[in-house]
N, C-alpha and C positions, 0 to 999 in steps of 0.2 A: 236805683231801680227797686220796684216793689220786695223780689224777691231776695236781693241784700239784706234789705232792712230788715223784714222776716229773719231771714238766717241770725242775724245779728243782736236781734231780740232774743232771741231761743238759746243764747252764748254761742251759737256756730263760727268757728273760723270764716273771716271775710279776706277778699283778697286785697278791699279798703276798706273803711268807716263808710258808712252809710251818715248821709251827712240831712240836716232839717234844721231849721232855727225858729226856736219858740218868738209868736208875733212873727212870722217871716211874713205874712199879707197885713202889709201896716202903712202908715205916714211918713216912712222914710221912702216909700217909691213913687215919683212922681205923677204916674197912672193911677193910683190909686188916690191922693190927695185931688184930682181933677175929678174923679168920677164920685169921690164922698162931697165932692161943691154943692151935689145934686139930690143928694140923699143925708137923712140925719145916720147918727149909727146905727138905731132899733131899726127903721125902716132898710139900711142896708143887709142888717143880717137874720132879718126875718121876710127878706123879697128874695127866693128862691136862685131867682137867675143874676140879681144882683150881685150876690153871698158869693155862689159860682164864679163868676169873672174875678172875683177880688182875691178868691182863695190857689184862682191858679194864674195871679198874674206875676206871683214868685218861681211859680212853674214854668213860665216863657221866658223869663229872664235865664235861669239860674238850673233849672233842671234837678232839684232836690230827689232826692232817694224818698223823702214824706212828704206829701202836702194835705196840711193840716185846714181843717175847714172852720170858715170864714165866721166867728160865733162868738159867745162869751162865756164866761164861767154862771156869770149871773140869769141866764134865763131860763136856767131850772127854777128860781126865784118862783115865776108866773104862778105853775101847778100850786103849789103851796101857799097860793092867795098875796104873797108881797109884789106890792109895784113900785117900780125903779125907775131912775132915767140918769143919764150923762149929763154931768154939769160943768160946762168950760174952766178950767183954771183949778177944778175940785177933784173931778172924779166920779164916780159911781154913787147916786143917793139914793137908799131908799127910804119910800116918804113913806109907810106908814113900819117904822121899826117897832122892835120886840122892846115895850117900856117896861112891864112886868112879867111876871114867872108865867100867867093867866095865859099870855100871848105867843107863848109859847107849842101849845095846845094848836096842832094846822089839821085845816081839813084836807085833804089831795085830792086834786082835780087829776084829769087825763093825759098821761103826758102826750101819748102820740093826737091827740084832737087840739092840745093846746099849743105842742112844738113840734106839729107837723111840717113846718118850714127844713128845721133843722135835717128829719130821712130825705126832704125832696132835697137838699140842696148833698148832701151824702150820695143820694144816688144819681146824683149830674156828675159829682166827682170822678163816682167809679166809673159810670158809663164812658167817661171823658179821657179817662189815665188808663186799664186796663190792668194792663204788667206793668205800665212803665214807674207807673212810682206809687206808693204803699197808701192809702189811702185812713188820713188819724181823726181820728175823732177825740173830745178830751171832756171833761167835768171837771165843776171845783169842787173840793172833797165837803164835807160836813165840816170840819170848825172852821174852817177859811167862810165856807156862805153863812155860818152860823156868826162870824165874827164881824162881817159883814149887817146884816140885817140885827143888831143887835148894836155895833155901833152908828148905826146910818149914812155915814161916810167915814172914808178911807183912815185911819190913822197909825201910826208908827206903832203903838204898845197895845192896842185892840182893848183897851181897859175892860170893855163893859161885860163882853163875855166871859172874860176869867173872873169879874165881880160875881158876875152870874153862876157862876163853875162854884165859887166860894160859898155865897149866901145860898142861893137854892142850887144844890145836885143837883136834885130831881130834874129840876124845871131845863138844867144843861142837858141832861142822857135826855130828853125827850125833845127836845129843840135837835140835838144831833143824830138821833134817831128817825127823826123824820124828815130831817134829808138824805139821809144813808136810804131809808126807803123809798125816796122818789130817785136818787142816783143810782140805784139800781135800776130800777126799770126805765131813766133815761139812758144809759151806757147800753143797757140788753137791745131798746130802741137803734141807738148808732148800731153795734151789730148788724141786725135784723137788716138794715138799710145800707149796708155796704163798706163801714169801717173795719177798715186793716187791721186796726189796734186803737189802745186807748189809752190816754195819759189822764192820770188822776191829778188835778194839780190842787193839793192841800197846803197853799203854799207858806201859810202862816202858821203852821200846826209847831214847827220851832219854839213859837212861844210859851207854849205847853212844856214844865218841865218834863224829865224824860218818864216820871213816876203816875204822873197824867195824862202822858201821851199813851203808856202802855194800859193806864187802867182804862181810860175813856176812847181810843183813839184807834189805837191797832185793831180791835176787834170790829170796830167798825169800814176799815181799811179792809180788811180779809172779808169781810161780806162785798163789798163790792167788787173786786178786785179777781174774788170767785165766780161772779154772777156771768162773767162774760168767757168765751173760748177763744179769745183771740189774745194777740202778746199785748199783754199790759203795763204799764211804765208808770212809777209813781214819783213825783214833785214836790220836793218841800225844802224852803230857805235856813240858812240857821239851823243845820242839822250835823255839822262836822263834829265829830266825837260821840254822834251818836246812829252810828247810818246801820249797827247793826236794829236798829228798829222799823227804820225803814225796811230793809231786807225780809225781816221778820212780815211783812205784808203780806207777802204771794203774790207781787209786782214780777213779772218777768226782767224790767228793767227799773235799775234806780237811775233817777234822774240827779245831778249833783251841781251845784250851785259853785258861783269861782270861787269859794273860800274855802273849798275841799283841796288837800296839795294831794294829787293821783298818784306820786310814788309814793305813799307814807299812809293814806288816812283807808286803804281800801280791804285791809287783811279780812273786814267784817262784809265786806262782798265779793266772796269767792266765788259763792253758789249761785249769784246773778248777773245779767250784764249791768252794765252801766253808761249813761248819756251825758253827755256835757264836753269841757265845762268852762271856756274859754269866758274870760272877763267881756260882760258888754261894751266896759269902757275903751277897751283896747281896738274895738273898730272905729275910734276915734284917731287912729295912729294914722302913717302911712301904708298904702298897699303893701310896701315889702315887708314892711313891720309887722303887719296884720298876718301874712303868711308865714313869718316866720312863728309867730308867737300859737298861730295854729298847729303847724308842726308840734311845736314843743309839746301842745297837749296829744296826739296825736301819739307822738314817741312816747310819751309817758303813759299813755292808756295800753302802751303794745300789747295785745290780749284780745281773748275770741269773745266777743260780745263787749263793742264798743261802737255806739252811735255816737258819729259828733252831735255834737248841738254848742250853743252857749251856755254858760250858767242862768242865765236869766232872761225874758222877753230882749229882741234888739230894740235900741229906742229909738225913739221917730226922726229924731237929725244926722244919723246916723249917714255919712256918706256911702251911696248909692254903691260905687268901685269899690269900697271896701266889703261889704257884704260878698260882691261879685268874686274877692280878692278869700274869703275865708269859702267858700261855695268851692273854686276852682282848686283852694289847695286840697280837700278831699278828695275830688273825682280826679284830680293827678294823683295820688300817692301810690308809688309801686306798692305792689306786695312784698316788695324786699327792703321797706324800709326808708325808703326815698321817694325825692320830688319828683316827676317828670318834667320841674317847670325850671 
């Protein structure tokens, strides 16, 4: 329910986890792969009422504490003049990437005239959910889009941007600086339009050592992160042994990825709540499996401000009962520590 997850976000004692799973409106449910037969993905989540059904067809199933709306990290993209499209078998391309330091230099268009889609499909959600479950909104942070649009497609080591980071600074702080100011004023936009909260997901920023992260990266994180009043959750892979950085954001919650161990790695988030972090892989088990192995993160986060989530997006083959099987063991757990189930 809405007001959980609030609480829970703010570190409040819950009487459960307020439960959500990053990608929970995705290709693992088969309502949704029948209704994308019809629609490409950009026309899915830039058609209002389309975006809408999709984002709360994990809400009729499963009954989520957050539902997360139906979007990308990439179509803050647009305002800043880059165009994108989804390539089968690839990933995310965009086609006119950052070749030089020169290209770096954006002009900014409007966000609310350009991702006007985006508030209309935010204010179906609220209007639709109420109280009953929290309503997220998310961005991708500045080095993840910048790491993006600079290597053109998806890759493991993001070369070209830390080439870029290396040979021109400059030309990095101003490529990251002008998304930090159009993701400002798209996050204040979700606000404005009915978002509960919001998850920054920078999810590559790991790659940054941690001396890079804090010169080029946090300052940039706390401007955004500031920009909005509602509870804020910040996202990034490849961050264990260094989350008191993350913390340092001004994220209400850290988000934490499965290679975090929750009894040992968290002394550096005292002062925040925290999300996660249950392996995606592991809803590949059986249902009792899958509930037991949620318990166990569950028992190990025992503490006031703890959203379940996954460590990372669920992925698309993921069986159906099993999602159903980590959903259910959140909205059973006593407040004394046990199953109902």
């Amino acid at each position: 329910m809405k007001e959980l997850f609030i609480r829970a976000a703010h570190g409040e004692q819950t009487e459960r986890p307020p439960v959500w799973m990053m990608r929970q409106a995705g290709r693992y449910l088969p309502e949704y792969r029948e209704l994308r037969d019809d629609y490409s993905f950009l026309e899915a989540i830039s058609t209002p009422d389309i975006a809408a059904e999709i984002s709360l067809q994990p809400w009729e199933r499963f009954q989520p504490d957050g539902v997360v709306m139906y979007s990308d990290i990439l179509t803050v993209l647009e305002p800043l003049g880059f165009s994108y499209h989804l390539e089968s078998g690839v990933g995310p391309v965009v086609e006119n990437p950052v070749e030089e330091p020169a290209d770096t230099a954006r002009e900014r268009g409007d966000v609310r005239e350009e991702l006007w889609y985006v508030g209309d499909l935010l204010e179906r959600l609220t209007d639709e959910l109420g109280s009953q479950a929290a309503v997220l909104g998310f961005a991708g942070g500045p080095f993840t889009l910048g790491a993006y649009v600079c290597e053109g497609t998806p890759s493991r080591s993001f070369m070209a941007i830390r080439r870029l980071r290396a040979e021109h600074p400059d030309a990095f702080e101003r490529l990251l600086q002008a998304f930090t100011d159009i993701i400002v004023e798209y996050v204040t936009y979700q606000v404005e339009s009915g978002a509960d909260a919001i998850q920054l997901f920078d999810t590559y920023a790991g790659l940054l050592s941690p001396a890079d992260y804090r010169k080029f990266l946090l300052p940039l994180h706390q401007e955004i992160l500031e920009a909005v009043d509602v509870p804020t959750i910040i996202f990034a892979r490849n961050m264990s042994g260094n989350l008191e950085l993350l913390a340092e954001s001004g994220a209400d919650v850290v988000g934490l990825d499965w290679t975090v161990d929750i009894t040992q790695d968290l002394d550096a988030l005292e002062d925040v709540a925290i999300q996660g972090n249950l392996d995606p892989a592991l809803l590949y088990g059986d249902p009792a499996d899958v509930r037991e192995r949620t318990r166990d993160v569950i028992d190990a986060a025992r503490r006031d401000g703890h959203i379940l989530n996954l460590g990372h997006g669920v992925d698309r083959k993921t069986p159906v009962e099993n999602v159903e099987a980590f959903f259910e063991t959140a909205t059973q757990y006593d407040a004394d520590g046990s199953s109902s189930q």
